[in-house]
N, CA and C atoms as a LAMMPS dump frame, in Angstrom:
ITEM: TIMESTEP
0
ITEM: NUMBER OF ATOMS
255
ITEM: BOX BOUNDS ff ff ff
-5.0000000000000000e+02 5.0000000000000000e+02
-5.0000000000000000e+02 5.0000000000000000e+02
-5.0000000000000000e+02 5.0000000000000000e+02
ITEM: ATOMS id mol type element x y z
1 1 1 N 6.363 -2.928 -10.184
2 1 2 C 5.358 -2.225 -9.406
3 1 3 C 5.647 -2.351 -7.908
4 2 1 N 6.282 -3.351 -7.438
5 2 2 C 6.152 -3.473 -5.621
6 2 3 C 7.795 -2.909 -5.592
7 3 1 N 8.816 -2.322 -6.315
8 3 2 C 9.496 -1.487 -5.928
9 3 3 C 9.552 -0.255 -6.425
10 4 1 N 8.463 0.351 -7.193
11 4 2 C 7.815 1.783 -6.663
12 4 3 C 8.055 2.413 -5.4
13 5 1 N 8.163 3.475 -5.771
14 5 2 C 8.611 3.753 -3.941
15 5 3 C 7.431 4.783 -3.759
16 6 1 N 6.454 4.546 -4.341
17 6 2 C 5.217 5.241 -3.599
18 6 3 C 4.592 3.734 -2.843
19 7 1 N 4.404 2.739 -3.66
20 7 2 C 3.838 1.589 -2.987
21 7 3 C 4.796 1.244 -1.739
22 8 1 N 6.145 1.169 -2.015
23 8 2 C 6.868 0.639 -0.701
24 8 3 C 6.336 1.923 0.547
25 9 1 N 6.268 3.013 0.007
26 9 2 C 5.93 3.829 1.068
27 9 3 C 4.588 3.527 1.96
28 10 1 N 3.38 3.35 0.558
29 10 2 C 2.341 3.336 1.741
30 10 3 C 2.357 1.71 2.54
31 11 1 N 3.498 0.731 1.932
32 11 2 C 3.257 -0.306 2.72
33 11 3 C 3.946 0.063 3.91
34 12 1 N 5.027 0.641 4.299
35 12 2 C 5.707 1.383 5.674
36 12 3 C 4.675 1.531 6.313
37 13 1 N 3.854 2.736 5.697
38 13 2 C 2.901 3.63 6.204
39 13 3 C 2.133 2.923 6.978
40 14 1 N 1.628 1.442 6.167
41 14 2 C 0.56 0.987 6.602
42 14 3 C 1.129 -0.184 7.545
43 15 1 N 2.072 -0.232 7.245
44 15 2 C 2.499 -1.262 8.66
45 15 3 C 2.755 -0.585 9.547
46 16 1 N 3.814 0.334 9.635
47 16 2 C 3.147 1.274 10.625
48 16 3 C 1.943 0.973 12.005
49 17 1 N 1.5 1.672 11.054
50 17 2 C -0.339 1.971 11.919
51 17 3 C -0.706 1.055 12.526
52 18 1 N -0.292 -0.301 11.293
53 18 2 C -1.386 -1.342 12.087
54 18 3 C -0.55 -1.603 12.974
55 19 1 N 0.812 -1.971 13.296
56 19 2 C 1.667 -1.979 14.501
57 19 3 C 1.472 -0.751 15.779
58 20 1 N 0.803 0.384 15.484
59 20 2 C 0.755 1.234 16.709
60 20 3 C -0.296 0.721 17.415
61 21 1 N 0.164 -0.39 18.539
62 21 2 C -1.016 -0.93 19.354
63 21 3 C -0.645 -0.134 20.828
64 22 1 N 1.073 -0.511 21.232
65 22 2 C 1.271 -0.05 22.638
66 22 3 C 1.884 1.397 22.33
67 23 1 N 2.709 1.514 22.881
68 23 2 C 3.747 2.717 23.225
69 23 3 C 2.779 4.303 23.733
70 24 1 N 3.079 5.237 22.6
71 24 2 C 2.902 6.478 22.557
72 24 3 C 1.098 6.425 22.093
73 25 1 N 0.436 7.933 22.865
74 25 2 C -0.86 7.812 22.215
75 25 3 C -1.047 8.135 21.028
76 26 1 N -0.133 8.999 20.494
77 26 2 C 0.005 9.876 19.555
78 26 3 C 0.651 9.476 18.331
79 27 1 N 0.948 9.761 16.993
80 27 2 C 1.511 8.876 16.31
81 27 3 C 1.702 9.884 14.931
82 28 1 N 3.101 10.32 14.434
83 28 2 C 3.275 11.043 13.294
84 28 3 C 3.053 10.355 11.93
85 29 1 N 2.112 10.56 11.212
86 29 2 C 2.768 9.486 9.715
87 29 3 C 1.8 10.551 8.428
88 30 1 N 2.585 10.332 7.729
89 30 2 C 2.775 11.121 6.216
90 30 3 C 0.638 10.941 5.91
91 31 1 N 0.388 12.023 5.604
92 31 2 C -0.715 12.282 5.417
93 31 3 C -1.344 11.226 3.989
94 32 1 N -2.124 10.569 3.749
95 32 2 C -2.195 9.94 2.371
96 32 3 C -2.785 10.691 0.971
97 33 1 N -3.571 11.837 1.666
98 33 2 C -3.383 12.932 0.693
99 33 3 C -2.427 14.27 0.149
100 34 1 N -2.035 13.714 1.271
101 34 2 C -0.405 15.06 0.738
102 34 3 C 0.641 14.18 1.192
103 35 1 N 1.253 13.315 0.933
104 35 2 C 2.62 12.547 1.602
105 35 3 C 3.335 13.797 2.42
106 36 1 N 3.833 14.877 2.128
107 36 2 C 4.668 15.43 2.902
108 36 3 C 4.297 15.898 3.38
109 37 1 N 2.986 15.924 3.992
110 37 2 C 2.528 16.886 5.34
111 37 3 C 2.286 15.765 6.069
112 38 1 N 3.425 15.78 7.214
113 38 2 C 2.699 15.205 8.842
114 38 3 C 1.974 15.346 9.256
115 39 1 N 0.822 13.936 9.949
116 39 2 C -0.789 14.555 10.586
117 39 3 C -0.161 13.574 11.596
118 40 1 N -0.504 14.261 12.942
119 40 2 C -0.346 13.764 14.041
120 40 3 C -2.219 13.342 14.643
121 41 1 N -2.089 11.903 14.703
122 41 2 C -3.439 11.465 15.403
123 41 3 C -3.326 10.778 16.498
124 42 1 N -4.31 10.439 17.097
125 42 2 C -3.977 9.623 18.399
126 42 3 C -4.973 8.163 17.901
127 43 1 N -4.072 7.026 18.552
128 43 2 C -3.988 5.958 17.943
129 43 3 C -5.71 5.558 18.762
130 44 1 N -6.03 4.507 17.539
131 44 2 C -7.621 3.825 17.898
132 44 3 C -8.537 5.087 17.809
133 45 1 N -8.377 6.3 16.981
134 45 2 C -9.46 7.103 17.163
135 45 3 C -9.805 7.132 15.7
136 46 1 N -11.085 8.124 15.067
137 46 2 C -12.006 7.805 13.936
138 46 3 C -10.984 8.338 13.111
139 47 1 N -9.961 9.275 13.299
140 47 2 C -9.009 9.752 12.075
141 47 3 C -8.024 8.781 11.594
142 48 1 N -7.305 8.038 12.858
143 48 2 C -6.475 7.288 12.403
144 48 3 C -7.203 5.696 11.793
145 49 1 N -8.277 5.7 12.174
146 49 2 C -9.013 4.203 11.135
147 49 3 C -9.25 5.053 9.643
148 50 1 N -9.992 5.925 9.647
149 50 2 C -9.557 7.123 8.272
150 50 3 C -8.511 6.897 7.564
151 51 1 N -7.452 7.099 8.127
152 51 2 C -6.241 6.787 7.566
153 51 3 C -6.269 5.512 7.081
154 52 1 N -5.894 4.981 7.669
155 52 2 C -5.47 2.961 7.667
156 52 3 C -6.792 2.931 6.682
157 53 1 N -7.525 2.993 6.994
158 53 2 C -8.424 2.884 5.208
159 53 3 C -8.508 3.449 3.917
160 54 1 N -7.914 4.601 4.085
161 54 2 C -7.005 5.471 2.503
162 54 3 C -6.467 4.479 2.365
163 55 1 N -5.178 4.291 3.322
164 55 2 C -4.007 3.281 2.487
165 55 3 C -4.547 2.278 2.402
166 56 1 N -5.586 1.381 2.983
167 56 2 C -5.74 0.341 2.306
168 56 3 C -6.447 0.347 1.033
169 57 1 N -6.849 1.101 0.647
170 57 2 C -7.706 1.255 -0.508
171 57 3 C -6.271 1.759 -1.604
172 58 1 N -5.273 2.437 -1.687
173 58 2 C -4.339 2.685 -2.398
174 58 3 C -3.345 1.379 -2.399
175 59 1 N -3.522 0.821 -1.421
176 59 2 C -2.635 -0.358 -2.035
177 59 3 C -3.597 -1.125 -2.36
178 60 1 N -4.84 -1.579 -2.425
179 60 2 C -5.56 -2.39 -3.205
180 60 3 C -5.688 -2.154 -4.901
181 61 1 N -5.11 -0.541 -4.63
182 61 2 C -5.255 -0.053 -5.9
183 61 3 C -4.311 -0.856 -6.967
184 62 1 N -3.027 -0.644 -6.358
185 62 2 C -1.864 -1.154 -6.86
186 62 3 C -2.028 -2.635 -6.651
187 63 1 N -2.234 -3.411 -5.87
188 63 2 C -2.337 -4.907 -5.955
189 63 3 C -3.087 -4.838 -7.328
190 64 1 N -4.133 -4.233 -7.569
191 64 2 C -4.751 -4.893 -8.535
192 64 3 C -4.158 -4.797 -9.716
193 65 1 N -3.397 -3.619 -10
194 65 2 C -2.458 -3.083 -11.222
195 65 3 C -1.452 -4.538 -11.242
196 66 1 N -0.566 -5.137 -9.963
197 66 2 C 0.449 -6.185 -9.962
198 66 3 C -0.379 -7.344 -10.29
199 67 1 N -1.934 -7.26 -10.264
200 67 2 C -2.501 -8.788 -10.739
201 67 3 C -3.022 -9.055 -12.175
202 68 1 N -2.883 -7.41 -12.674
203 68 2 C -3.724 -7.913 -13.707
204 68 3 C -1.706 -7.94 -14.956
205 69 1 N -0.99 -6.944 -14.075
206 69 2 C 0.286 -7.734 -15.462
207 69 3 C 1.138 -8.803 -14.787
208 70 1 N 0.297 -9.612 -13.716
209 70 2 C 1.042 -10.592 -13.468
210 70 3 C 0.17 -11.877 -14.712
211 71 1 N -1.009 -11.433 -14.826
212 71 2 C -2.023 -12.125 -15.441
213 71 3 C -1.693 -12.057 -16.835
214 72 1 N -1.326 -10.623 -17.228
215 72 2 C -0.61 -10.346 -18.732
216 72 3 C 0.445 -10.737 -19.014
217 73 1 N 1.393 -10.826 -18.36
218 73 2 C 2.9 -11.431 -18.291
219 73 3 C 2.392 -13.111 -18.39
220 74 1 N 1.885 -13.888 -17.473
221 74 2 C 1.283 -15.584 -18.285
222 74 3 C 0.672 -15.534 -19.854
223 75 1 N -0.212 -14.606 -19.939
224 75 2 C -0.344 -15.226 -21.075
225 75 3 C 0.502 -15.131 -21.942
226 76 1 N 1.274 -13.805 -22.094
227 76 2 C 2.403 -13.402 -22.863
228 76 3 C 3.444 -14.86 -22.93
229 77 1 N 3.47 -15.073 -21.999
230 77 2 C 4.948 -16.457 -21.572
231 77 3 C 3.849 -17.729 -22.188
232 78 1 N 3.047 -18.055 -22.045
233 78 2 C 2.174 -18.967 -23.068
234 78 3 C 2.05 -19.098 -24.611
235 79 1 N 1.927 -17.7 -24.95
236 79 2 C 2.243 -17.227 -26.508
237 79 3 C 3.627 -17.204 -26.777
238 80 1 N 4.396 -16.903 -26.186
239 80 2 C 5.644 -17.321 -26.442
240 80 3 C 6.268 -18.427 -26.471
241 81 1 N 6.421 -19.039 -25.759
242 81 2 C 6.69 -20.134 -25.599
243 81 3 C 6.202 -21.528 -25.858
244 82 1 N 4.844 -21.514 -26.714
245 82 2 C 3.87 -22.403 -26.684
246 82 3 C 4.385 -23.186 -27.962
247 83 1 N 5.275 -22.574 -29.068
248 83 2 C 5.701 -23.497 -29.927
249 83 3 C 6.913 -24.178 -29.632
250 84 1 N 7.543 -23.673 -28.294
251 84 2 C 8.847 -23.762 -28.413
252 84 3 C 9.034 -25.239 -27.884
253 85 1 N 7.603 -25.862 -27.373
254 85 2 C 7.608 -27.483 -26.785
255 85 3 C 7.16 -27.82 -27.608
């Protein structure tokens, strides 16, 4: 799941953003409802916190998918392995 390349994307995405503190006002990044349409926003305004909260909510999505078969994968390795000591 964390080399998905939709998840590696929105983690870019979302590091990204949260890194646009100095430079440019303006800032290109892949829309989170259409990946291939560019939305140009200007940084610290109500669209781009919009944003940065899609993606955080899509990768919470996926964290939770990596916790619950990280959770399935233990018990699996418990049942398996539980006669083998």
């Amino acid at each position: 799941m964390r080399r998905d390349p939709v998840y590696a994307k929105i983690m870019h995405n979302l590091d990204k953003l949260d890194k646009m503190r100095f430079g440019s006002v303006t800032v290109n990044v892949p829309s989170p409802d259409y990946p291939e349409k560019l939305v140009e926003v200007r940084c610290n305004s109500p669209e781009m916190r919009e944003i940065i909260s899609k993606y955080k909510v899509m990768r919470a999505e996926f964290d939770d998918q990596i916790g619950e078969l990280l959770t399935r994968k233990a018990r699996l390795q418990k049942q398996l392995f539980k006669y083998t000591l």
